[in-house]
Every structure is written in structure tokens, then in C-alpha cells.
N, C-alpha and C positions, 0 to 999 in steps of 0.2 A: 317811375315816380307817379303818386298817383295825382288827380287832378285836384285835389284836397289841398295833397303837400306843392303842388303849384302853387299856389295863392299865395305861398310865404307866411312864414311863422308868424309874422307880424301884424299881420290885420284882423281884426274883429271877428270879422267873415268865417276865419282859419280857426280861429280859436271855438266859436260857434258849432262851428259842422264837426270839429275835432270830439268836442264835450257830447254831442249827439251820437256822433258814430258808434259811441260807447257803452250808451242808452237801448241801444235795439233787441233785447233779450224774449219781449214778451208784447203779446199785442196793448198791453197798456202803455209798455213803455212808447214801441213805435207809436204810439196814437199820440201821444203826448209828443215827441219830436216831429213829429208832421206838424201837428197844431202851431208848433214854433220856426218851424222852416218853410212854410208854406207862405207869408207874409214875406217875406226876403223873398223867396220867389215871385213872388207877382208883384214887387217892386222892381226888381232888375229888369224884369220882362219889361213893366210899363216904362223904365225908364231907356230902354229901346237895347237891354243886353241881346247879344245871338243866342241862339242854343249852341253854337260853337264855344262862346266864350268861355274862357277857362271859370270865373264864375257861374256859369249855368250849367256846366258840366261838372262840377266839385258837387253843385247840388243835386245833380241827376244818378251821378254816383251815391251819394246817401240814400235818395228816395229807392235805387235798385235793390240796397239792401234791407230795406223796410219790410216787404210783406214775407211772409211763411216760406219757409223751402218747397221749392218742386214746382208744382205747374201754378199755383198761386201767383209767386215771383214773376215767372215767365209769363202770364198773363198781364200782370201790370207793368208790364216793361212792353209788352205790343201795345197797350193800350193807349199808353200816357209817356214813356220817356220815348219815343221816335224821333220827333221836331218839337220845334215850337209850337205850331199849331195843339199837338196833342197835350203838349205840357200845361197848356191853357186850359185844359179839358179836366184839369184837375179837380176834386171838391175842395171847399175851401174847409169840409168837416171831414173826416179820415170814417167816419160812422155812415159815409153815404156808399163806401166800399161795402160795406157786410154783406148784400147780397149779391155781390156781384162775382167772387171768386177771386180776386184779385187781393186778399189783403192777409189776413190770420181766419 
């Protein structure tokens, strides 16, 4: 079961990251669900979620499958989904990726 379908059918949350998941085809799309899931992540954060918790980990599962196959992916997953600390490291624009290898 993934950390998505933890959450439970029922909350907001679920249905949110669900509607994204579905979204990730092409880097406008993923840009556009970053822009929308990025705001939910730095509320959870400030509002003192772990990076264990099954909500931050529902969302760290989406962000994995965000950028491009191959070393793209694996770059943004050393960089920024590790801890919290790195998850904080995130941009709050998906356009500060572009030169960095990590995105599309």
C-alpha cells in the first residue's frame, strides 16, 4: 500500500495528491503540480509534520515521481526528498530547477 492510499480515501489531502499523481506526463504538467503541492508542503512542515509522517511521505512520494526518468529523478531525490532538512531546500518556483539537472 502506498503512502498516498494511507491517508484514507476520505480526506482532502487523498483526493489532492490522487488528482496530481495523474498529472505528471510532461514538464508543464509536473510544474503546474509542484506549484500546487508545494504550499501543502511547507504548511505541514511549519506546522511541525515529520518527514516520517505518513502525510509528508504521501508527499514525497509524488515529488519522486516529478522530474524526468534516469539521472534527473535520482538527482532530485539526493537532493531534496532525504529529510526534512532537505525537503525545506526546496524552491517554492519548480523554474529554479532548470539548470540544475534535477527536473525535465
Amino acid at each position: 500500500m502506498s503512502m498516498i492510499e494511507q491517508l484514507g480515501k476520505t480526506t482532502p489531502l487523498f483526493s489532492l495528491l490522487m488528482k496530481m499523481k495523474g498529472q505528471l506526463d510532461n514538464k508543464s504538467d509536473a510544474n503546474r503540480s509542484y506549484e500546487s503541492i508545494y504550499p501543502i508542503l511547507e504548511e505541514l512542515l511549519d506546522k511541525g509534520y515529520s518527514f516520517d509522517s505518513i502525510e509528508i511521505q504521501a508527499i514525497v512520494e509524488l515529488l519522486r515521481e516529478m522530474p524526468a526518468w534516469g539521472a534527473k529523478r535520482a538527482n532530485f531525490e539526493k537532493l531534496y526528498l532525504q529529510n526534512e532538512s532537505t525537503l525545506r531546500k526546496l524552491p517554492r518556483d519548480p523554474r529554479s530547477f532548470d539548470s540544475q539537472g534535477v527536473w525535465h
